[in-house]
C-alpha positions as CSV (number, residue, x, y, z in Angstrom):
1,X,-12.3,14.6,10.9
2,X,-15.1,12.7,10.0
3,X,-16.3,10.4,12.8
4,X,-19.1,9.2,11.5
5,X,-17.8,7.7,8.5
6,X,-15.0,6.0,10.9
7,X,-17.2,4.4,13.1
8,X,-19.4,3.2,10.0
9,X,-16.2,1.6,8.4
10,X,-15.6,0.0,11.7
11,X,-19.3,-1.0,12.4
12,X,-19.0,-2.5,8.4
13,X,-15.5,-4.5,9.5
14,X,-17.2,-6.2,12.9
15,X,-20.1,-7.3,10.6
16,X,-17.7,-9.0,8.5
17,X,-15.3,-10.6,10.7
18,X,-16.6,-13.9,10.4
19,X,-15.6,-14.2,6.6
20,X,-12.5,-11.6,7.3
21,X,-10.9,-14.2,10.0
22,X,-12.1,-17.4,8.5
23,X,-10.8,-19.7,6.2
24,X,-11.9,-17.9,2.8
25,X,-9.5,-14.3,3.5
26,X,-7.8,-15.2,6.3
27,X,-6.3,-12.0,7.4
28,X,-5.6,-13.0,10.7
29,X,-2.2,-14.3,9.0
30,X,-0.9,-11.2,10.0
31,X,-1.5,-11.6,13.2
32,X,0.2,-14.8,12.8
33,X,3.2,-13.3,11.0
34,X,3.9,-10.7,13.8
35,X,3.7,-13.8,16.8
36,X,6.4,-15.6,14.8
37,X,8.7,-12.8,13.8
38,X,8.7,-11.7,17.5
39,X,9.3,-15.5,18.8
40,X,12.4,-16.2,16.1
41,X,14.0,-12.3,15.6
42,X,14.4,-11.9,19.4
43,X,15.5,-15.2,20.4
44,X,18.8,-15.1,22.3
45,X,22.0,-14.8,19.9
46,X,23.9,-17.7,18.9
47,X,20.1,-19.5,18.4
48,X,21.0,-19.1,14.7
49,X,24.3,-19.7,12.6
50,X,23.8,-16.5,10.5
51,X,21.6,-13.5,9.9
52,X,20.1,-14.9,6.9
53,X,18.5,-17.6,8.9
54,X,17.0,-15.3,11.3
55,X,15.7,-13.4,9.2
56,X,14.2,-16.6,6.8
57,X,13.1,-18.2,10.1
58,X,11.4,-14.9,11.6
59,X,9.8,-13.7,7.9
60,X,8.2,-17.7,7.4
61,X,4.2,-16.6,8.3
62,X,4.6,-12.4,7.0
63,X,5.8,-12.6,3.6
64,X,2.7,-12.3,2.1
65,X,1.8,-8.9,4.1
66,X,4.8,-7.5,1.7
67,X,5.3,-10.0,-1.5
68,X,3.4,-10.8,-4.5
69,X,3.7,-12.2,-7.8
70,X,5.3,-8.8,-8.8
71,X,7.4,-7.8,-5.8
72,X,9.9,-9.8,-3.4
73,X,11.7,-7.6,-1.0
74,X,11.5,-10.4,1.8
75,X,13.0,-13.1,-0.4
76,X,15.5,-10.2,-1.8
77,X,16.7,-9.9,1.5
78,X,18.5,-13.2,1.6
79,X,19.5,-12.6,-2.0
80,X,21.9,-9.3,-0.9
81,X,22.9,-11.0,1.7
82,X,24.5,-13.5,0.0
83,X,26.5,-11.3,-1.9
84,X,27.1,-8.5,1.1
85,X,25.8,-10.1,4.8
86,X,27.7,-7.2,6.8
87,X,25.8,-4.6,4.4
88,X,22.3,-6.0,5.1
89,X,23.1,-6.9,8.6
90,X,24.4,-3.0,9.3
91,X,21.3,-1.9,7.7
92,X,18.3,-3.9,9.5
93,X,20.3,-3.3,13.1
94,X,22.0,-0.2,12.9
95,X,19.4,1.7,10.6
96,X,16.1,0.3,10.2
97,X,15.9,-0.8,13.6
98,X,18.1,2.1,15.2
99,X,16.3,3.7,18.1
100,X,14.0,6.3,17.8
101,X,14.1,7.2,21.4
102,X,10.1,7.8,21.1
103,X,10.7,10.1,18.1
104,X,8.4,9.3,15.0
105,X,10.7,11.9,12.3
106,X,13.3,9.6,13.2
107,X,11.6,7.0,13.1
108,X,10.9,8.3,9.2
109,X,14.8,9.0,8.9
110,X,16.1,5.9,9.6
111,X,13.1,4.3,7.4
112,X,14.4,7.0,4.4
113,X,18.4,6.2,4.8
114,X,17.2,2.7,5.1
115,X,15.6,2.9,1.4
116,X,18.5,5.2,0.4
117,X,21.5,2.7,1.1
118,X,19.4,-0.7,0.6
119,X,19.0,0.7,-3.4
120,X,22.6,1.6,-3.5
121,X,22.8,-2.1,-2.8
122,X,20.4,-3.5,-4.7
123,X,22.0,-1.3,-7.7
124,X,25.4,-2.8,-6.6
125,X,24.2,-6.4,-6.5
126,X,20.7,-6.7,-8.8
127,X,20.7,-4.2,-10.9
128,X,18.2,-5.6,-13.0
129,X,15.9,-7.5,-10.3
130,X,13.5,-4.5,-9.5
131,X,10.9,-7.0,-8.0
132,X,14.3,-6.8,-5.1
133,X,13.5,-3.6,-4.5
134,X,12.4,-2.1,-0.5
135,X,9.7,0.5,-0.1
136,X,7.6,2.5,2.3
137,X,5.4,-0.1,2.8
138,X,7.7,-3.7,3.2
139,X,9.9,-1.0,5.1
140,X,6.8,-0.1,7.7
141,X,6.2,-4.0,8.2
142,X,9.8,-4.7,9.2
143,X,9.7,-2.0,11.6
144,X,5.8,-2.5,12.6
145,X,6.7,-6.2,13.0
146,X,9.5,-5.3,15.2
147,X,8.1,-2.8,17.4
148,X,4.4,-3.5,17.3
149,X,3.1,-1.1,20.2
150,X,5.3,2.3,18.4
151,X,4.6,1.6,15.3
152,X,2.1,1.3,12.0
153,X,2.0,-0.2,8.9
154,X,2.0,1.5,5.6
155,X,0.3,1.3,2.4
156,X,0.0,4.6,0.0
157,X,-3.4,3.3,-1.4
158,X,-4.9,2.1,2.1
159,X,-3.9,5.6,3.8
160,X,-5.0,7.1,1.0
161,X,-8.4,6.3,0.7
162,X,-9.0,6.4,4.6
163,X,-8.1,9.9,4.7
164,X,-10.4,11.1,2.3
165,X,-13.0,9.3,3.3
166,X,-12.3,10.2,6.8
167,X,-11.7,14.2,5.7
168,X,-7.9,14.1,7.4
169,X,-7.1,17.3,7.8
170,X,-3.3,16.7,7.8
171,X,-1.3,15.6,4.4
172,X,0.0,11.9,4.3
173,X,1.9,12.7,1.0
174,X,4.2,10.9,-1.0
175,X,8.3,10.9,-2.3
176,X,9.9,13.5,-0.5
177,X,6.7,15.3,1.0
178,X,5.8,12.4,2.8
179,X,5.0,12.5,6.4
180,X,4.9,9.7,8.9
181,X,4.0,11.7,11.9
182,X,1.2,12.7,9.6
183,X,0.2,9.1,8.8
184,X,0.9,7.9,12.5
185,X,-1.2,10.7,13.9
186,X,-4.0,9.3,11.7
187,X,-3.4,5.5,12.8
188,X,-3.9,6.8,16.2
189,X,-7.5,8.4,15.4
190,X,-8.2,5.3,14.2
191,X,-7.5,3.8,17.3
192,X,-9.2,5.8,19.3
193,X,-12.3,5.1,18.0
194,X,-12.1,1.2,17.7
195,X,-11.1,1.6,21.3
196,X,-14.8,2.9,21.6
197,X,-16.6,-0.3,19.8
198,X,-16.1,-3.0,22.8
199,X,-18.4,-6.0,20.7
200,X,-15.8,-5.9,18.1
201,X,-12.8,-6.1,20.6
202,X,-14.3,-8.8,22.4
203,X,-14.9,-10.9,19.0
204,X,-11.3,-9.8,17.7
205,X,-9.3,-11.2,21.2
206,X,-11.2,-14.0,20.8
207,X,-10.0,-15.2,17.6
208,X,-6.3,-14.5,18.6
209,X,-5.0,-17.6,20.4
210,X,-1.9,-18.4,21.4
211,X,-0.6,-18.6,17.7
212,X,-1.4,-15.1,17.3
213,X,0.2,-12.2,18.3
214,X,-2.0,-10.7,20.9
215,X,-1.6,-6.7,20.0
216,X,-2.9,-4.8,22.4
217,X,-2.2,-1.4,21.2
218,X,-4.4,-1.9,18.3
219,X,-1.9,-0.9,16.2
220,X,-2.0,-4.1,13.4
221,X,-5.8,-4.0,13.8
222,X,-5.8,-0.1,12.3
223,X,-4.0,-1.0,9.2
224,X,-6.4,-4.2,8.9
225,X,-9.2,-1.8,9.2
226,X,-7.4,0.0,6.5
227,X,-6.3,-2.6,4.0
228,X,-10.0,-4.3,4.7
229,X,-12.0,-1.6,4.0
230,X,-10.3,-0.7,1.2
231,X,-10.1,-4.4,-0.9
232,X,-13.6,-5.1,0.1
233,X,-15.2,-2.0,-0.8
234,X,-16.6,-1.2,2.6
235,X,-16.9,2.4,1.5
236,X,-19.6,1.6,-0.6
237,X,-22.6,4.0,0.1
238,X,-20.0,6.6,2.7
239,X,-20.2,10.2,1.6
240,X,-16.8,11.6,0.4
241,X,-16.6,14.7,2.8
242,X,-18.1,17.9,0.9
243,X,-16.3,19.3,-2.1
244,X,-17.7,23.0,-1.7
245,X,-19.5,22.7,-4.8
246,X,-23.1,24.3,-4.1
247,X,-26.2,22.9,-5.2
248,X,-28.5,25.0,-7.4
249,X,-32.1,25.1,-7.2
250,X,-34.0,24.5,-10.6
251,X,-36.7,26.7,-11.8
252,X,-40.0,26.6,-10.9
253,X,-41.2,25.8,-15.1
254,X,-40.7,23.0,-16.9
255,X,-41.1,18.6,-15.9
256,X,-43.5,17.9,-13.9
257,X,-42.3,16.6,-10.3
258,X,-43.5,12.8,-11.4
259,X,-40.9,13.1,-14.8
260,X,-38.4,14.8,-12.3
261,X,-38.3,12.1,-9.4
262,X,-38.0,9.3,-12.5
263,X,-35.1,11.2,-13.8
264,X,-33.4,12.0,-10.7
265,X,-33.8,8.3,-10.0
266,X,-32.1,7.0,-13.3
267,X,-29.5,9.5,-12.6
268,X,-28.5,8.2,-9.6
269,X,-28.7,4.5,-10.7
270,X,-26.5,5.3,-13.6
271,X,-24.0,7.2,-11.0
272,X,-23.7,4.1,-9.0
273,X,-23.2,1.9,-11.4
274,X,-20.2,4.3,-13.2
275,X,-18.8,4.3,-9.2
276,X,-18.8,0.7,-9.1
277,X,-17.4,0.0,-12.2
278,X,-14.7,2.8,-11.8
279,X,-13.8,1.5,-8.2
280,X,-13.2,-2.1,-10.0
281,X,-10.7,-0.6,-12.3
282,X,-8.9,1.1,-9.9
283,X,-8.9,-2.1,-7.8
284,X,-7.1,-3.6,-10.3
285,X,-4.5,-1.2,-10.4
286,X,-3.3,-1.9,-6.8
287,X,0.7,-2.5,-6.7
288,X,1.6,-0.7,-10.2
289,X,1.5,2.6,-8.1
290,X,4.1,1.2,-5.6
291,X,6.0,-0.6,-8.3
292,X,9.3,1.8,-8.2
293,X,11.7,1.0,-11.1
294,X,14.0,3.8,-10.4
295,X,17.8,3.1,-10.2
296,X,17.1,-0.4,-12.4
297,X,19.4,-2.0,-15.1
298,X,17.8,-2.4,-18.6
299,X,18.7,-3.0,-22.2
300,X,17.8,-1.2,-26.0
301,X,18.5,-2.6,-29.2
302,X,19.0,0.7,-30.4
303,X,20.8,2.3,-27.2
304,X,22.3,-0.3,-25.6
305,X,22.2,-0.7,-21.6
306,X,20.8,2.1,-19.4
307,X,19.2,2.8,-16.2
308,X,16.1,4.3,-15.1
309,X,16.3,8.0,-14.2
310,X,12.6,9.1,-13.3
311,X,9.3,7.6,-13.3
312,X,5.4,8.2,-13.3
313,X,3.8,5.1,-12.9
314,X,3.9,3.6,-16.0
315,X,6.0,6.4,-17.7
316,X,9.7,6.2,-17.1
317,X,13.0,8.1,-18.3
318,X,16.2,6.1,-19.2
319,X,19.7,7.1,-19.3
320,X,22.2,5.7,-21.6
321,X,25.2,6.4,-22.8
322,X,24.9,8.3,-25.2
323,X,21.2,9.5,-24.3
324,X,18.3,10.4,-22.3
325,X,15.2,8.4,-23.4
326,X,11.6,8.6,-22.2
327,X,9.2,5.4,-22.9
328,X,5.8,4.3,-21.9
329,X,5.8,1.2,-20.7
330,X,2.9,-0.9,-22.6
331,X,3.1,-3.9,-25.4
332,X,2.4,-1.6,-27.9
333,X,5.5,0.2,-27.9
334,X,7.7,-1.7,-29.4
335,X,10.8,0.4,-29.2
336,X,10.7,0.2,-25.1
337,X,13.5,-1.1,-23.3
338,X,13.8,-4.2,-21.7
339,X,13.9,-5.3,-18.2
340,X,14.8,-8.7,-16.5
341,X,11.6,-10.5,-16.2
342,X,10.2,-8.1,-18.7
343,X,7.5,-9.7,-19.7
344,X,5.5,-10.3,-16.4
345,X,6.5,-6.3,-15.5
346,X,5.1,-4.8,-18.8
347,X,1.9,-6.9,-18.4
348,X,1.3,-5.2,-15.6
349,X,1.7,-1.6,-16.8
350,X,-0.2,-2.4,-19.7
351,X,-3.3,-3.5,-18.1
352,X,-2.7,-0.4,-15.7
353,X,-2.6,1.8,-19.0
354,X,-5.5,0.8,-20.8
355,X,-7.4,0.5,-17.0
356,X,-6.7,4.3,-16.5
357,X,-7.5,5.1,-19.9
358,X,-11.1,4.1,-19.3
359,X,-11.0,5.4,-15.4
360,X,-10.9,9.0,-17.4
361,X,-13.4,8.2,-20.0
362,X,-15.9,6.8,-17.1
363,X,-15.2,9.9,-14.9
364,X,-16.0,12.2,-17.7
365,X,-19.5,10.6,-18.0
366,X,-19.9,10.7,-14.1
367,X,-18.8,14.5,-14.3
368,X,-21.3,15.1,-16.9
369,X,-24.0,13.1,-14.7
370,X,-23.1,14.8,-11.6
């Protein structure tokens, strides 16, 4: 594990708490988010007249920690209840919430049975609505939110990118290779060493008044560090762990040092500037990779209504009736399927398409440069 690169992410994060916690970003509202759902969920039962106005009442300040212009699954919530309350109401207290006695895999398997049965639901209910739709990551925030000192919250991109950077030597995976423990055993590296940077706790407590949730474990401030360094670039300049690849020396004939250090210098200033560019791209990817259509309703002129089967980002595999299609999703492609709200969903996978497209033709020139 690299140390050195965590404490420079951390070092990076104290410098810019002022603009992190102030008015422009403002990502103490998750610190806000996490004081009110623990002040309305647990209040004493009869406080509410239904589930559904818990839950609105507890959600009010986190919603934005798990929706966006693409995704809902907070606001869905309320939406399946009102068409099954005693399904969504089994599945938050008897599954999601269940306890885990301590126990992080079970932790993972109520989280996985949790996905399983809500999309049986959402199927049952929506089957059209994928911006309904739970994941890993709105998933981790419920239970995070609920039990702040046991658990971590998840995003694939954020955990991602931290453990390269980082050189975890454990896989996080994804789908069905995914590991929690993995991904919790990380989080807790991470406290560790912001346990270790005292200036920065000292600043952090003191922005947390009494309308934040004061989290002592750490554990919200990990993902922050996490989500932070990852949406403001504060990897900028870190050395990616070594690849292995060794570095030949050149012959002793041919440019002269002077013509040597000038190349070498437009070499590197032509790297950087591919890196930036390719880390902007890839920035404006974020939420297509964690956009899972799987199990939704659409409709083909030519094949009438299906559902999708499979999917690879913006690749997906539709069953009808009568057939098994496979479709890219992009404007282009006229002969796609439709979905409800199709519009704003396929202008998202088409900027991801033609963003990726140049991702490979910018790394090719970086390879070539490197």
């Amino acid at each position: 594990m690299n140390l050195d690169n965590l404490h420079e992410l951390i070092a990076r994060y104290e410098a810019k708490m002022p603009v992190l916690y102030g008015k422009e970003h403002d990502e103490l509202f998750k610190w806000r988010g996490m004081k009110v759902w623990q002040e309305e969920w647990f209040k004493p039962e009869g406080s509410f007249a239904s589930f559904a106005e818990r839950f609105n009442a507890a959600r009010k300040e986190f919603s934005l920690i798990m929706d966006n212009s693409r995704m809902h699954p907070s606001s869905g919530v309320l939406k399946l209840w009102e068409k099954e309350p005693e399904t969504v109401e089994h599945l938050f207290q008897d599954v999601l919430f269940a306890d885990a006695q301590g126990n992080v895999s079970r932790v993972q398997d109520h989280m996985d049975r949790f996905l399983e049965e809500y999309e049986a639901l959402r199927q049952r209910t929506f089957p059209g609505n994928w911006s309904y739709k739970q994941d890993r990551h709105s998933a981790s925030v419920f239970l995070a939110f609920n039990e702040p000192e046991f658990n971590y919250v998840f995003k694939s991109s954020e955990a991602a990118t931290m453990a390269k950077y980082l050189d975890f030597g454990f896989p996080i995976g994804a789908g069905t290779s995914f590991s929690l423990e993995n991904y919790y055993r990380l989080c807790d590296e991470i406290v560790a060493a912001l346990k270790e940077h005292e200036s920065l706790l000292e600043k952090h407590f003191a922005y947390l008044d009494d309308s934040y949730y004061p989290d002592k474990s750490l554990h919200l401030l990990a993902f922050d560090l996490m989500y932070c360094c990852r949406t403001y670039n504060y990897y900028k300049g870190l050395t990616v762990p070594s690849t292995g690849k060794t570095v030949r020396k050149a012959a002793n004939s041919g440019p002269s040092a002077e013509d040597l250090a000038k190349r070498e210098e437009e070499r590197l200033k032509k790297i950087g500037a591919l890196e930036q560019e390719i880390e902007e791209l890839e920035r404006s990817c974020d939420g297509c990779e964690d956009i899972s259509l799987i199990g939704v309703q659409v409709s083909s002129g030519q094949y009438g209504v299906g559902t999708v089967t499979a999917q690879d980002i913006n690749r997906i595999k539709v069953q009808f009736a009568d057939a098994e299609k496979s479709f890219i999703l992009d404007k282009k492609f006229l002969a796609r399927p439709r979905f409800e709200n199709d519009e704003e969903i396929v202008a998202a996978f088409t900027q991801y398409g033609a963003a990726q497209e140049k991702i490979k033709r910018l790394q090719k020139q970086l390879a070539e440069l490197q």
